[in-house]
C-alpha positions in Angstrom: 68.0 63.7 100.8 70.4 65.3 98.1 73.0 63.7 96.3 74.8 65.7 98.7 73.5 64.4 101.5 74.5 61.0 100.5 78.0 61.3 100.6 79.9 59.0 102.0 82.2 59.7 105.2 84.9 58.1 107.0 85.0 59.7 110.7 88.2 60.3 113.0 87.5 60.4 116.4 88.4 64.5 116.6 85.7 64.9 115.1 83.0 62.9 116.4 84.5 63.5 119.4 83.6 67.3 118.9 80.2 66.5 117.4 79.4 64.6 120.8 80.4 67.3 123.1 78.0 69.6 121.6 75.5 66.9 121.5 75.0 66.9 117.7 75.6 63.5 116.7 71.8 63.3 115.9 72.4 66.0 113.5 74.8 64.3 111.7 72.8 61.1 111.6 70.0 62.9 110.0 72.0 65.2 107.7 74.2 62.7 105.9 72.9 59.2 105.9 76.1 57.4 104.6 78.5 57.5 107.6 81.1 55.3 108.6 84.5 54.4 110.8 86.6 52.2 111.7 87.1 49.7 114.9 90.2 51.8 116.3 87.7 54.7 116.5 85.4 53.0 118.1 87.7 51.6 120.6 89.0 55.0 120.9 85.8 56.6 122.5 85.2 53.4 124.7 88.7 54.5 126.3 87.6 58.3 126.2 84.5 57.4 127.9 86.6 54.7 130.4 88.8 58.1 131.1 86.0 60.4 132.4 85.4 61.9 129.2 81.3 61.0 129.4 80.7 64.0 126.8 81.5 60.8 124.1 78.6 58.9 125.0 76.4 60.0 122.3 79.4 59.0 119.5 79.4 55.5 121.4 75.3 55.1 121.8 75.4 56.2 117.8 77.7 53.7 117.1 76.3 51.1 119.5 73.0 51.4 117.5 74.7 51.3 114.1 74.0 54.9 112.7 77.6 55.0 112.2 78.8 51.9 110.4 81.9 50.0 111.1 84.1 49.1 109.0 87.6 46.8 109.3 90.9 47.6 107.5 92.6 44.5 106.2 96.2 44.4 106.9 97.1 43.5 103.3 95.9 47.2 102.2 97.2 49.0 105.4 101.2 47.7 104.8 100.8 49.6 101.2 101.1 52.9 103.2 103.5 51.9 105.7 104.8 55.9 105.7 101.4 57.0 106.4 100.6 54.7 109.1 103.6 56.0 111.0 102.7 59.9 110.1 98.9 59.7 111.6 97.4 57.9 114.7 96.0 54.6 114.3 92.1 55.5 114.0 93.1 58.1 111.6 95.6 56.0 109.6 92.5 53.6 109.4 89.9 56.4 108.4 91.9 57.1 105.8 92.4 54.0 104.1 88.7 53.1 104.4 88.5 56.2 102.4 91.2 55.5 99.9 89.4 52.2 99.2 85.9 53.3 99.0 86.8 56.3 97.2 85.0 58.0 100.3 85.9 61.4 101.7 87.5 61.2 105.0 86.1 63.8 107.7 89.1 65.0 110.3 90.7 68.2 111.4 94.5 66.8 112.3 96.5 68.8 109.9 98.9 65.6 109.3 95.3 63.4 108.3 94.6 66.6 105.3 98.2 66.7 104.0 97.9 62.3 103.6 94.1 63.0 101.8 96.1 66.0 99.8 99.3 63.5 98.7 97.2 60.4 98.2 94.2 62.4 96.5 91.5 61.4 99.1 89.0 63.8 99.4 88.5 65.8 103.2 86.0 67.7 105.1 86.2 69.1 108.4 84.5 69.8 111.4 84.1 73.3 109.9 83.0 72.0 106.4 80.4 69.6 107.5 78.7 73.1 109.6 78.7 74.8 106.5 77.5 72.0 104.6 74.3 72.0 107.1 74.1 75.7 107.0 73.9 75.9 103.0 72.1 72.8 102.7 69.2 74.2 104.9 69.6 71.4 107.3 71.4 74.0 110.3 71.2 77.5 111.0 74.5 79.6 110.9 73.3 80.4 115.3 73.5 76.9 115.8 76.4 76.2 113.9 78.4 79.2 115.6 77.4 77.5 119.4 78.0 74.0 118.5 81.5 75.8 117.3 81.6 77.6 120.2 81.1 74.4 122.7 83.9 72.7 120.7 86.4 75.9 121.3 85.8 77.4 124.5 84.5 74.4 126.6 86.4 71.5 125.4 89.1 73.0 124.1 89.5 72.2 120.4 91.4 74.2 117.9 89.3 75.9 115.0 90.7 78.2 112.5 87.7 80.5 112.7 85.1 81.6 115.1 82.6 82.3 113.0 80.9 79.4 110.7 79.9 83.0 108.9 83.1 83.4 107.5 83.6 80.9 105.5 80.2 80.3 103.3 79.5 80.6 99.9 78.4 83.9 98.9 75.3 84.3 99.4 74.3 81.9 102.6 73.8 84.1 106.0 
């Protein structure tokens, strides 16, 4: 794997929760092999799942098996950004700081998550960014991308700001 590949990432649950519907958690588990999140993640999806959502079952056999590692927040670290805790939701708040600590990028699409990574100079990735990572990487072809993008947009409703992994690569990657 490239250096690239070994990346480390803190998950929000949008996300896996959008990998899982287009049942590419293997992907992810393959492509980067330095993944992580946090317990109110986790108990996120077990709620999801609880709910009817059964589309999360592959983000909570992934994490069941460990492929996504676990990591707790202590409480000493999460009352230094008391103003962010009350701008994102708890699994996010607690992505983040795993980041912040690790020096990690933290992997979510809530607009409120990127402006925290942007003020508190975390590095981010997206839903989006990861696809293109894969597509230049060599590790997913821009038709697969586009229907896992697809899934996420038309049949579970997600927001993306394109609709076509295409249009936002390098130069040079079709």
């Amino acid at each position: 794997m490239s250096e690239e590949g070994s990346l480390a990432l803190a998950f929000d649950v949008t996300v896996l929760s959008k990998f899982a519907s287009s049942n590419s958690i293997d992907w992810l588990t393959t492509e980067f092999d330095q993944l992580y999140t946090v317990p109110a993640v986790r108990d996120e999806i077990d709620r999801g799942i609880e709910g009817g959502h059964t589309f999360l079952e592959p983000a909570q056999m992934a994490l069941e098996a460990g492929r996504f590692q676990i990591a707790a927040i202590d409480s000493e670290l999460a009352d230094r950004f008391e103003s962010e805790r009350n701008r994102l939701d708890r699994g996010e708040f607690e992505a983040f700081l795993l980041a912040r600590k690790n020096g990690w990028t933290l992997v979510t699409d809530d607009a409120a998550g990127r402006q925290v990574t942007k003020d508190k100079d975390v590095d981010v990735t997206g839903s989006i960014g990861l696809l293109v990572r894969g597509v230049v990487r060599g590790g997913l072809s821009l038709t697969l991308a586009n229907e896992w993008l697809h899934t996420w947009t038309t049949e579970r409703g997600y927001y993306a700001p394109v609709d076509n992994v295409g249009d936002v690569l390098p130069d040079g990657y079709e």
